[in-house]
FITI-684480 format. One record per residue (C-alpha): residue number from 1; x, y, z. Coordinates in nm, 4 decimals, always signed. Layout:
FITI-684480
     n         px         py         pz
   NUM          X          Y          Z
...
//
This chain:
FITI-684480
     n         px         py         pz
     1    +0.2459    +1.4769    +2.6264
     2    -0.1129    +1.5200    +2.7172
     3    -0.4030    +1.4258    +2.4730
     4    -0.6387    +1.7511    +2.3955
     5    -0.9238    +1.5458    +2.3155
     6    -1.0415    +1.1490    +2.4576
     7    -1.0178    +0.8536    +2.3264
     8    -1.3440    +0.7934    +2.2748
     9    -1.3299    +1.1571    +2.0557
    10    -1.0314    +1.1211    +1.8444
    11    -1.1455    +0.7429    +1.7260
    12    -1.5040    +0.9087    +1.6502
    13    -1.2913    +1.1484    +1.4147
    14    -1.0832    +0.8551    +1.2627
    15    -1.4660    +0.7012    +1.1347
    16    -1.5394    +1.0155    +1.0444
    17    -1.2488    +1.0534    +0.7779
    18    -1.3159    +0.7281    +0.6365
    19    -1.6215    +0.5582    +0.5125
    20    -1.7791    +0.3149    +0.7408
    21    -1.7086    -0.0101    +0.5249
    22    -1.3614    +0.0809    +0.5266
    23    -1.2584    +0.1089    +0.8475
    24    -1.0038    -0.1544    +1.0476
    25    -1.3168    -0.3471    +1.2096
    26    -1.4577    -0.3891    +0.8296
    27    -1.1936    -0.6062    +0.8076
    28    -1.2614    -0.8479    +0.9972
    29    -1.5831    -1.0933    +1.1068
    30    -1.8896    -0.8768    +1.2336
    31    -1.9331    -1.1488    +1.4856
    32    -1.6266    -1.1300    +1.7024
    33    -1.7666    -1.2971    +2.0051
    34    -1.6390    -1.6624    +2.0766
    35    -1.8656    -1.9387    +2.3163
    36    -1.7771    -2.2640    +2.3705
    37    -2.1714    -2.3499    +2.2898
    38    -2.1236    -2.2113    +1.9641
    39    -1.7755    -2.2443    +1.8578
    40    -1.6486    -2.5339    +2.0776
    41    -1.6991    -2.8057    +1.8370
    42    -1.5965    -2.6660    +1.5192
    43    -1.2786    -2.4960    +1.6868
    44    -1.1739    -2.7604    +1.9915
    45    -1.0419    -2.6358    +2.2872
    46    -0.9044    -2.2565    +2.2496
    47    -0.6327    -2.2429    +2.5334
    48    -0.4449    -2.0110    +2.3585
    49    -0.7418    -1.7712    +2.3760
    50    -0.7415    -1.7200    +2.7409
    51    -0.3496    -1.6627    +2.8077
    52    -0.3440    -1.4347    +2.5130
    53    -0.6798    -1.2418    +2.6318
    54    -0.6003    -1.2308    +3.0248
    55    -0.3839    -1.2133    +3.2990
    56    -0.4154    -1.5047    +3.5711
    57    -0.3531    -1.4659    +3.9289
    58    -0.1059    -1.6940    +4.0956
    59    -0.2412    -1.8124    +4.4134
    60    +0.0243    -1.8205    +4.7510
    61    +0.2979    -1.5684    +4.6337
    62    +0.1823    -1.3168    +4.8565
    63    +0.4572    -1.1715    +5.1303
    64    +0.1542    -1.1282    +5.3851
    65    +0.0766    -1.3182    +5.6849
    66    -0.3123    -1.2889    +5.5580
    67    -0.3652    -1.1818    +5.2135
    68    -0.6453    -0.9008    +5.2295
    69    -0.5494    -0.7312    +4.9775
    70    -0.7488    -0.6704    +4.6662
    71    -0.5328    -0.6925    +4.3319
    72    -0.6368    -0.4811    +4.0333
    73    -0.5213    -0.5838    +3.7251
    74    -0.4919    -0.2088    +3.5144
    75    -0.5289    -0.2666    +3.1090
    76    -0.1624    -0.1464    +2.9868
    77    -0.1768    +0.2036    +2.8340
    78    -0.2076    +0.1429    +2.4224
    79    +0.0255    +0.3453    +2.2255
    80    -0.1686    +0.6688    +2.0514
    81    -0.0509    +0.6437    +1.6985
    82    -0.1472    +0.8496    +1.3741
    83    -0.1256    +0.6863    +1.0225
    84    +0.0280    +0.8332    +0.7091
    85    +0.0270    +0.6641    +0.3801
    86    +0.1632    +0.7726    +0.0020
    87    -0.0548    +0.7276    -0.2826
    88    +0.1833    +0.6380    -0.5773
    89    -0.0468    +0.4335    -0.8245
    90    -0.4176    +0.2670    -0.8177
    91    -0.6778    +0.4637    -0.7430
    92    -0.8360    +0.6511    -0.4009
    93    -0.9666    +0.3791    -0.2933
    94    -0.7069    +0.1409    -0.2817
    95    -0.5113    +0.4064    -0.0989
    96    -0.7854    +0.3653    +0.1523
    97    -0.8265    +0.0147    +0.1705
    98    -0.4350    -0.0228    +0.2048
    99    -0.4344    +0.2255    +0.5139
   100    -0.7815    +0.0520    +0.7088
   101    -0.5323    -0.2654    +0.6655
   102    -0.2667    -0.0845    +0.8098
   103    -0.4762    +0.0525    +1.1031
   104    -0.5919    -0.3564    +1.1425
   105    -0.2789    -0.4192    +1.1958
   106    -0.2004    -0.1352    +1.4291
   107    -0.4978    -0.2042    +1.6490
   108    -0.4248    -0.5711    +1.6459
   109    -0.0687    -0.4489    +1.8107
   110    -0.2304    -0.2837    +2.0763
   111    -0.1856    +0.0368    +1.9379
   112    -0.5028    +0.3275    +1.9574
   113    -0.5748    +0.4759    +1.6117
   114    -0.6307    +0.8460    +1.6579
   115    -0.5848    +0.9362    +1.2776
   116    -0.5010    +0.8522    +0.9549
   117    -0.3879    +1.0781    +0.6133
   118    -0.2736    +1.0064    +0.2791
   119    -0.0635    +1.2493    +0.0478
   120    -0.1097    +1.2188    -0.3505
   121    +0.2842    +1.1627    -0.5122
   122    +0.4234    +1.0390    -0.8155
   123    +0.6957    +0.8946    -0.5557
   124    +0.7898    +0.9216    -0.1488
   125    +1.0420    +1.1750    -0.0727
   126    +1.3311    +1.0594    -0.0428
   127    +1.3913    +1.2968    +0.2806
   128    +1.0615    +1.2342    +0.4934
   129    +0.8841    +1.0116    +0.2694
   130    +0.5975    +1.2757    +0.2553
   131    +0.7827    +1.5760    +0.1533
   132    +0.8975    +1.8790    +0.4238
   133    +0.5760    +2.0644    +0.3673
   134    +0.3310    +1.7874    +0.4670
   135    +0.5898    +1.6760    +0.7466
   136    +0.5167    +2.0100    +0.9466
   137    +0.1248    +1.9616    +0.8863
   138    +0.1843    +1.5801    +1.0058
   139    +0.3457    +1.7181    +1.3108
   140    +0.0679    +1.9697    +1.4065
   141    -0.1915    +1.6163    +1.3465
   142    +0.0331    +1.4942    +1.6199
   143    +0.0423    +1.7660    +1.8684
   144    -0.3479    +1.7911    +1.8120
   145    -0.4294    +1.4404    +1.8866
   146    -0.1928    +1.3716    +2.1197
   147    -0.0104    +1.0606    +1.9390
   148    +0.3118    +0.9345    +2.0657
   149    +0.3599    +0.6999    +1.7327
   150    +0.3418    +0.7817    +1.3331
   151    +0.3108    +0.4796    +1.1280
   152    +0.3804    +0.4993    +0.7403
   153    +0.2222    +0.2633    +0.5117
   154    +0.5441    +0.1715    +0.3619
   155    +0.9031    +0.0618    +0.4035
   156    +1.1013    +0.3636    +0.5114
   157    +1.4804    +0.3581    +0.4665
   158    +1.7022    +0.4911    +0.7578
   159    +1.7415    +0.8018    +0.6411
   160    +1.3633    +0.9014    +0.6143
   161    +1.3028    +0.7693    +0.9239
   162    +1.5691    +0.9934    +1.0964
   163    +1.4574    +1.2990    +0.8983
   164    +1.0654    +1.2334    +0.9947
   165    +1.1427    +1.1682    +1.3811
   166    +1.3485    +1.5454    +1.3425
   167    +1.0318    +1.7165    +1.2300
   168    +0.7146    +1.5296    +1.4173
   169    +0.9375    +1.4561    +1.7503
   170    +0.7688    +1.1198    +1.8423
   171    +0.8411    +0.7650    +1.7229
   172    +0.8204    +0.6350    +1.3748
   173    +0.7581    +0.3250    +1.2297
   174    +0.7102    +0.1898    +0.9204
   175    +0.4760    -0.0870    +0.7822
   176    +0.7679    -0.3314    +0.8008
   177    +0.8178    -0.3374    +1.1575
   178    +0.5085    -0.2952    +1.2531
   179    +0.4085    -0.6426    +1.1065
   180    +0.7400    -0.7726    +1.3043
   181    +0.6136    -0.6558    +1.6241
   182    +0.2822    -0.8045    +1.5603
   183    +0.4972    -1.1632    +1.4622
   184    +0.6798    -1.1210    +1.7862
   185    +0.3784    -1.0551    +2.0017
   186    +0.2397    -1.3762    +1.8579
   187    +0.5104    -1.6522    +1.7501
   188    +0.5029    -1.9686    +2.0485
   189    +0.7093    -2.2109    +1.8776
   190    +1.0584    -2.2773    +1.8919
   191    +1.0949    -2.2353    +1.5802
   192    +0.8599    -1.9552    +1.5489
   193    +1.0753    -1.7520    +1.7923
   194    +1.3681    -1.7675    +1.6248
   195    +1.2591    -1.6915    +1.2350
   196    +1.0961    -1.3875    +1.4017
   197    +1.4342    -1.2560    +1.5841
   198    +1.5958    -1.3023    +1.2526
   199    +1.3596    -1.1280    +1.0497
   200    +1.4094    -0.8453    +1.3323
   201    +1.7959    -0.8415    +1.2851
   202    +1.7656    -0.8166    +0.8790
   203    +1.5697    -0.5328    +0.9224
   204    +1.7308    -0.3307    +1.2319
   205    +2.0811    -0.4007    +1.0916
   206    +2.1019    -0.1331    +0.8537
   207    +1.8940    +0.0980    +1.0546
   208    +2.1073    +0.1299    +1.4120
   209    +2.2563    +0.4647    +1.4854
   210    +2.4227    +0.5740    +1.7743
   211    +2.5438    +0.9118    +1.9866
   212    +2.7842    +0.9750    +2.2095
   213    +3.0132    +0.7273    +2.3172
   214    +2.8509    +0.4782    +2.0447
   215    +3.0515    +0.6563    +1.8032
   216    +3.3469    +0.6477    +1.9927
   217    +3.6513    +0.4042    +1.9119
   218    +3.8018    +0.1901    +2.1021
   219    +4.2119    +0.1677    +2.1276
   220    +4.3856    +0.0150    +1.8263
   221    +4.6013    -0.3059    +1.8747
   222    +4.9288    -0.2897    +2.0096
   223    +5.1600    -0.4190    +2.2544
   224    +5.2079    -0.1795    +2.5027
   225    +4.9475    +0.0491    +2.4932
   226    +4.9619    +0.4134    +2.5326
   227    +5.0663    +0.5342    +2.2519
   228    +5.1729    +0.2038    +2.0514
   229    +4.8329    +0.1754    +1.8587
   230    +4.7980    +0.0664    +1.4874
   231    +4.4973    +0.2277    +1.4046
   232    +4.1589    +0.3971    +1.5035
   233    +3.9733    +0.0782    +1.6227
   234    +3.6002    -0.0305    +1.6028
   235    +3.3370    +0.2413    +1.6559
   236    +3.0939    +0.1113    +1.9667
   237    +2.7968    +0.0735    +1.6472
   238    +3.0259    -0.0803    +1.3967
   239    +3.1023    -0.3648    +1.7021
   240    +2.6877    -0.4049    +1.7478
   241    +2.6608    -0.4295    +1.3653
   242    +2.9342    -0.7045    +1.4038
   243    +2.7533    -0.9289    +1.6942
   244    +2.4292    -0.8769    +1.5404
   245    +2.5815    -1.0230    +1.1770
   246    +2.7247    -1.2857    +1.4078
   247    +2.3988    -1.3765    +1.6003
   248    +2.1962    -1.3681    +1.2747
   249    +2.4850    -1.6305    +1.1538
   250    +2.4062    -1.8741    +1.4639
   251    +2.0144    -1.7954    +1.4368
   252    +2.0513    -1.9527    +1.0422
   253    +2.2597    -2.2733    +1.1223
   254    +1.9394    -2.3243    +1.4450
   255    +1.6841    -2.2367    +1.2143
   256    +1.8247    -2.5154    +0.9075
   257    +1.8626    -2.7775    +1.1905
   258    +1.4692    -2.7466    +1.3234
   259    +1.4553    -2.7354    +0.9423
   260    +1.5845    -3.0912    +0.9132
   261    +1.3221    -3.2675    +1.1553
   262    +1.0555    -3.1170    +0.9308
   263    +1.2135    -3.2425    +0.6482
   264    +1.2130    -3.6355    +0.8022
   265    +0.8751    -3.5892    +0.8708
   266    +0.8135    -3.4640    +0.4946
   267    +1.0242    -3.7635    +0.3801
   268    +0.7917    -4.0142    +0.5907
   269    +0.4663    -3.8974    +0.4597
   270    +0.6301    -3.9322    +0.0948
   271    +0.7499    -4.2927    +0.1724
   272    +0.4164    -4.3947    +0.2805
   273    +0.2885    -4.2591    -0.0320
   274    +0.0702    -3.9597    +0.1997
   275    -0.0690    -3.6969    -0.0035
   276    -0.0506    -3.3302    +0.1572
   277    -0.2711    -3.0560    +0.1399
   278    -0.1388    -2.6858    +0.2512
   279    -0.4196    -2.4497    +0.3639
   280    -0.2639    -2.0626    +0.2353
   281    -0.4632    -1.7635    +0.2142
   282    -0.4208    -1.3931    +0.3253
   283    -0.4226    -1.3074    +0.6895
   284    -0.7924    -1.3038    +0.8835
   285    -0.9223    -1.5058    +0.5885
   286    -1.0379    -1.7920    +0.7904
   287    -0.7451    -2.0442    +0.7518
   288    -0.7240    -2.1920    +1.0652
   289    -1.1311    -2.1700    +1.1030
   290    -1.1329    -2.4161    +0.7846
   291    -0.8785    -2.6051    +0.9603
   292    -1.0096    -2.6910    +1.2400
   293    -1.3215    -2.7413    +1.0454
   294    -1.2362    -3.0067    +0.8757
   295    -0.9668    -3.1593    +1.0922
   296    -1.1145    -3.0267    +1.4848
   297    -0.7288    -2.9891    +1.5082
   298    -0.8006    -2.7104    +1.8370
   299    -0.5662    -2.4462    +1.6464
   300    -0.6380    -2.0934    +1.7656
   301    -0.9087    -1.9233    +1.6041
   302    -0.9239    -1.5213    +1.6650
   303    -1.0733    -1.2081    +1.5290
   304    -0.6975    -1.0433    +1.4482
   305    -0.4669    -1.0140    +1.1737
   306    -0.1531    -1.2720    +1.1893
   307    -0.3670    -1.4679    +1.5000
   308    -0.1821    -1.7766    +1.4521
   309    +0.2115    -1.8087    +1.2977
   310    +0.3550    -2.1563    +1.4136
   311    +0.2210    -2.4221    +1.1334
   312    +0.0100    -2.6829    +1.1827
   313    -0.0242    -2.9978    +1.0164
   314    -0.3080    -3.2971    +1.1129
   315    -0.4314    -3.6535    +0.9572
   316    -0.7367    -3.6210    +0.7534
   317    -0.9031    -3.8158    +0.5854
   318    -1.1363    -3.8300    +0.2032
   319    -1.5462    -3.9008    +0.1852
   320    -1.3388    -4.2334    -0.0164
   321    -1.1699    -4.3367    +0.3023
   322    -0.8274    -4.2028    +0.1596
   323    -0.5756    -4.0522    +0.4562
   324    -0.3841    -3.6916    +0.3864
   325    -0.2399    -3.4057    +0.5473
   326    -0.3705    -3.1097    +0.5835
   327    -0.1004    -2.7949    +0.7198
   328    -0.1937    -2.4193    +0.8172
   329    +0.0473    -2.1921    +0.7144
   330    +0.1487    -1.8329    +0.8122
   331    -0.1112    -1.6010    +0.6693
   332    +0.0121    -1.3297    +0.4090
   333    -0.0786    -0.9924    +0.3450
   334    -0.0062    -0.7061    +0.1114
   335    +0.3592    -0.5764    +0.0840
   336    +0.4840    -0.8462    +0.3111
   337    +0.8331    -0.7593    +0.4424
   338    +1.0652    -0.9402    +0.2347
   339    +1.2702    -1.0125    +0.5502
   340    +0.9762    -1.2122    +0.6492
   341    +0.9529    -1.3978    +0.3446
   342    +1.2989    -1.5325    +0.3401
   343    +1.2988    -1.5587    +0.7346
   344    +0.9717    -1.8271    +0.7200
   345    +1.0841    -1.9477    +0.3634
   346    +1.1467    -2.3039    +0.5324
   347    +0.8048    -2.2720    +0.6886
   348    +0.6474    -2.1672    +0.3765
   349    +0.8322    -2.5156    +0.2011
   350    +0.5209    -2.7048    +0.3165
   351    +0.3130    -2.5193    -0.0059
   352    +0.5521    -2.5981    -0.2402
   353    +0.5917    -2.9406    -0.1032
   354    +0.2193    -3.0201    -0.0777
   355    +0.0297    -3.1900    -0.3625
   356    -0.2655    -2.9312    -0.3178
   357    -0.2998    -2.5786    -0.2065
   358    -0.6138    -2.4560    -0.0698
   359    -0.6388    -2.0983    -0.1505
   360    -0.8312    -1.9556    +0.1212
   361    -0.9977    -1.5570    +0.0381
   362    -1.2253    -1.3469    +0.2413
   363    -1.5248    -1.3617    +0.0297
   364    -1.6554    -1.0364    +0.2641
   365    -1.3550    -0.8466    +0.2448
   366    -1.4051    -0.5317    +0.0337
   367    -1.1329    -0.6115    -0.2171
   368    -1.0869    -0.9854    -0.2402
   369    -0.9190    -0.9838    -0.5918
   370    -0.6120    -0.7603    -0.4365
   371    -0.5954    -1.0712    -0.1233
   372    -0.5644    -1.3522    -0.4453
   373    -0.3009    -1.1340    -0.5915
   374    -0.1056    -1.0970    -0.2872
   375    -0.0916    -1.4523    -0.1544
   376    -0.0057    -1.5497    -0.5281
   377    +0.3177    -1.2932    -0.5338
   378    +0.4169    -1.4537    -0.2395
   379    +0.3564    -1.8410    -0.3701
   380    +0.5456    -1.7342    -0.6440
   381    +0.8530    -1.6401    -0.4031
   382    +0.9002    -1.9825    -0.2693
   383    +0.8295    -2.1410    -0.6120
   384    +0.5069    -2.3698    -0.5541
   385    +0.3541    -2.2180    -0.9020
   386    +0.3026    -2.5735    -1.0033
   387    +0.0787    -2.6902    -0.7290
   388    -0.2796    -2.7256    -0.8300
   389    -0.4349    -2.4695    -0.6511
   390    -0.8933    -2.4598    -0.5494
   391    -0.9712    -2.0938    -0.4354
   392    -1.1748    -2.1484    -0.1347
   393    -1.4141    -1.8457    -0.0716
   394    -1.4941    -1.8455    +0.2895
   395    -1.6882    -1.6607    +0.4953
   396    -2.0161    -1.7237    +0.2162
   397    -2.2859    -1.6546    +0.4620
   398    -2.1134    -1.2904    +0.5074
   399    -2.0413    -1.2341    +0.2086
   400    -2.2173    -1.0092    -0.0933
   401    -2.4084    -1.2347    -0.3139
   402    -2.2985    -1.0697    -0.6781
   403    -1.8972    -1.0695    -0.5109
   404    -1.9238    -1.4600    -0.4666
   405    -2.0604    -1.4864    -0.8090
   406    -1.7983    -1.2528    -0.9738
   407    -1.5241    -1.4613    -0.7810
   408    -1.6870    -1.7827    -0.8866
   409    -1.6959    -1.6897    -1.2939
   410    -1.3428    -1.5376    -1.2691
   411    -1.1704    -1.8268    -1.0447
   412    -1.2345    -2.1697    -1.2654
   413    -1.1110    -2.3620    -0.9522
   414    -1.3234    -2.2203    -0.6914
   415    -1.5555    -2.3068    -0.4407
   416    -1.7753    -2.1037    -0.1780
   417    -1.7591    -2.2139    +0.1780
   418    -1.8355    -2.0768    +0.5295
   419    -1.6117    -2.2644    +0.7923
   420    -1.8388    -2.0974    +1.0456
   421    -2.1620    -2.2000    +0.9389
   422    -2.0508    -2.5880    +0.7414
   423    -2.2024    -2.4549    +0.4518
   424    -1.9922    -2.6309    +0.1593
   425    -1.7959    -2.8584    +0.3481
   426    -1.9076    -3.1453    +0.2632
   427    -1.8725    -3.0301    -0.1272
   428    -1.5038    -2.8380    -0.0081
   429    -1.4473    -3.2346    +0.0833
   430    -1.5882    -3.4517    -0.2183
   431    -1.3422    -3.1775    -0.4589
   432    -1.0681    -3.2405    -0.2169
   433    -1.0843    -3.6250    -0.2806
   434    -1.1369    -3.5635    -0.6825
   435    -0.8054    -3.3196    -0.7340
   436    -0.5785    -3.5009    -0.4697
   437    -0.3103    -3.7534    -0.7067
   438    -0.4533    -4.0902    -0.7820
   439    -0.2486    -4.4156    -0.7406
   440    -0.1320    -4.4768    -1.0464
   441    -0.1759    -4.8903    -1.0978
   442    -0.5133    -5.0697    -1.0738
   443    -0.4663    -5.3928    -0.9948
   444    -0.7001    -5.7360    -0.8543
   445    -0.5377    -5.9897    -0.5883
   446    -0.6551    -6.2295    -0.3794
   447    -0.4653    -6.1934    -0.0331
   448    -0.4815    -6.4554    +0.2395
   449    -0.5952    -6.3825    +0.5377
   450    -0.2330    -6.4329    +0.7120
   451    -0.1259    -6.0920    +0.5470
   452    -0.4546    -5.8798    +0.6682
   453    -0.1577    -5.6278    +0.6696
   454    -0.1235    -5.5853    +0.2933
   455    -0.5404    -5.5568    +0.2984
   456    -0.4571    -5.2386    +0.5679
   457    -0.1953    -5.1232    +0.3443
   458    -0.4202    -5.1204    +0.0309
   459    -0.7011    -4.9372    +0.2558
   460    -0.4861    -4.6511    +0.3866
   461    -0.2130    -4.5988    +0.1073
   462    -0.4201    -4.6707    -0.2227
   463    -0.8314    -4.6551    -0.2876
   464    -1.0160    -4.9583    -0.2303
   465    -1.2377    -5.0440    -0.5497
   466    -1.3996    -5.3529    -0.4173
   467    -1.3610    -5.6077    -0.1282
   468    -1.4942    -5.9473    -0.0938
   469    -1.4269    -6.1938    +0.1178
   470    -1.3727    -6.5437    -0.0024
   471    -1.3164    -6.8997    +0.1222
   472    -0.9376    -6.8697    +0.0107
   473    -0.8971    -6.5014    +0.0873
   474    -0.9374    -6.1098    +0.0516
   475    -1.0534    -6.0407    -0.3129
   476    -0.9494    -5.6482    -0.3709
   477    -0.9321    -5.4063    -0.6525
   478    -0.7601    -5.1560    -0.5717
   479    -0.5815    -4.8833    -0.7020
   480    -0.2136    -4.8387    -0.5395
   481    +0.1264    -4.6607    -0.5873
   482    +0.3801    -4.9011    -0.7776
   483    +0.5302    -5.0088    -0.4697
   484    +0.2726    -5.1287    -0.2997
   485    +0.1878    -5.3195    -0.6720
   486    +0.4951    -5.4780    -0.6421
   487    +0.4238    -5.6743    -0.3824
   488    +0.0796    -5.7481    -0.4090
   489    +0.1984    -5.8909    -0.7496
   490    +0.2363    -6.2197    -0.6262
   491    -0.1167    -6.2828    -0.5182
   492    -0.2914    -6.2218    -0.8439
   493    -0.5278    -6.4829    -0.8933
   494    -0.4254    -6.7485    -1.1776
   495    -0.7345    -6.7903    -1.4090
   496    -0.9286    -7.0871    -1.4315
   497    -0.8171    -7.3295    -1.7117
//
């Protein structure tokens, strides 16, 4: 299908529809460019940057007796696509702000936005989710533009998709799997991989259809054959269904045995008395930013929606001196697929597992209140509504004075950061140390210096009070877990009679 109008044209008239400040780049940082100069301390080495961003030429593979040749490396042609959102409840511009998120998360798919519209119902159709009338105008969008793709901001069931694809004749998609694709694109991991293909399987398992010879049946059981059958047989679809449910099966016993050597690590950390700190936040927010902020951990830090997926957890350590862990965690975002949810459930353990949550929220994104209510739907899911939670604010130096302010009065537990910038580390730090759990027995002992291993012990498990050294020995006071108490108990200095 050829395009009537350029690229260049038919994004001008996507800014045109909507305002400026609500468009897909709004969403993200203004400053999108990354230097080592700049970035390269607070973010480490970003090798992930380069193979995602490039292709790299592998030297000696060429078939020539002298390679002349010059290579060019032509940009893949991005899918044309044309948005189309309901607006049920809220008001216009949530509607709005909803769609710009969905044409982030297009563009961060490699997909062109040409257009976007939204259609005022009480409900979807249940036909072609925007009723038969608006369908035919949708497909005339299509033909005008040139798009090979419609996206709806929503999940579609099978039937509306079918019905939709009959009227507009090109592809459509649905919010859902267009936030699996973008997962697929980006998952590295093991792990990663596979709670991806799952999520893919829940969702394309009710949704395959077939033609042809996919509906046909195969020959009954019998001895003979010919004409000694017992019955009609599988249809070709109804055997896919059946190896898909029995891949998902295997994918579910892999995914609860990678499960297991998380959950050794977990139990390690809690033997050694570790406290853990999970970094959570909507997607783009600036999670791994803070991250490697605080930590230098090197985790990739990029300007697009759902940038990093595989967790990440690295030793830190309090302005007291006391050692914790701080994980990244898949970023969320509104409406997240519930396939997703259950599909990274055993990734999204390590906030309900953690002894603190740091609630990370664009404090420049035009509707920060709707990102806290998101990420909270989805901490409720995987039941870590008892954590203590701080609401970190980041991106400050961005951000609208009188918005940080309004955050600030209405979230108790907050504090305003920029993990670009440093400003409010240090105090992000000093809270960190107050609101992580406390050894709970204070006790004084005079160690010898043969056991400088129970002196270690005290300094990297519990929180050193005071420390003197004496003729006889280590003085501490220390606070430690009851454990550790235990056996210092026997070096309690015996008052003077």
């Amino acid at each position: 299908m050829t395009s009537s109008s350029s690229p260049s044209q038919d994004t001008q008239s996507f800014a045109q529809n909507y305002p400026d400040g609500l468009r897909a780049d709004a969403l993200m940082e203004e400053d999108v460019a990354w230097s080592h100069e700049v970035d390269g301390d607070r973010d480490g080495d970003q090798f992930d940057r380069s193979e995602r961003a490039a292709l790299r030429r592998v030297a000696g593979l060429s078939t020539e007796l002298e390679d002349v040749t010059e290579v060019e490396y032509r940009q893949l042609r991005l899918e044309r696509v044309v948005l189309v959102g309901v607006w049920t409840s809220g008001t216009a511009t949530d509607s709005e702000n909803s769609l710009a998120e969905l044409a982030a998360l297009a563009e961060t798919a490699g997909a062109l936005v040409l257009d976007g519209v939204i259609q005022r119902r009480d409900k979807p159709d249940a036909a072609t989710y925007i009723g038969s009338g608006k369908a035919n105008e949708l497909r005339d969008i299509v033909l005008e533009t040139g798009a090979d793709t419609v996206i709806c901001d929503g999940e579609l069931s099978p039937g509306q998709l079918i019905h939709l694809e009959d009227v507009v004749k090109v592809k459509v998609i649905d919010r859902t799997a267009l936030i699996l694709d973008i997962f697929a694109q980006h998952a590295k991991s093991r792990e990663g991989k596979a709670q991806v293909a799952l999520a893919q399987m829940q969702y394309m398992l009710p949704r395959l259809r077939g033609w042809g010879q996919s509906l046909s049946r195969q020959m009954g059981g019998g001895k003979g054959g010919g004409l000694a059958t017992r019955g009609p047989g599988e249809t070709k679809i109804e055997t896919d269904r059946r190896r898909i449910r029995e891949k998902m099966a295997k994918m579910r016993r892999e995914i609860a045995d990678m499960k297991v050597g998380r959950e050794i690590k977990r139990q390690e950390r809690r033997r050694n008395k570790v406290p853990s700190v999970a970094i959570a936040g909507y997607t783009n927010a600036g999670k791994s930013s803070l991250l490697n902020r605080l930590t230098g951990a090197g985790v990739l830090v990029q300007n697009e929606l759902f940038a990093t997926l595989d967790p990440t957890v690295r030793r830190a350590e309090t302005p007291s001196g006391r050692i914790y862990t701080l994980a990244d965690t898949v970023g969320f975002v509104r409406h997240l697929p519930h396939h997703l949810v259950e599909a990274f459930r055993s990734t999204m353990e390590e906030v309900g597992d953690s002894d603190l949550i740091l609630h990370v929220v664009d404090g420049s994104h035009p509707a920060p209140e709707e990102q806290l209510a998101a990420v909270r739907e989805v901490v409720r899911d995987v039941g870590a509504t008892k954590v203590p939670e701080i609401v970190v604010i980041n991106k400050a130096d961005a951000a609208d004075p009188l918005v940080l302010q309004r955050l600030m009065r209405n979230e108790k537990r907050s504090i305003a950061v920029s993990a670009r910038t440093g400003q409010g580390i240090a105090e992000l730090l000093a809270l960190i140390d107050v609101e992580l759990p406390h050894p709970s027995v204070e006790i004084e002992v005079l160690v010898p210096y043969t056991l400088g291993r129970l002196v270690a012990r005290a300094h990297s498990e519990g929180e050193v009070i005071s420390e003197e050294h004496t003729p006889e020995g280590t003085l501490l006071k220390v606070r430690v877990h009851e454990e550790l108490a235990a056996e210092l108990q026997a070096y309690v200095p015996v008052p003077a009679v």
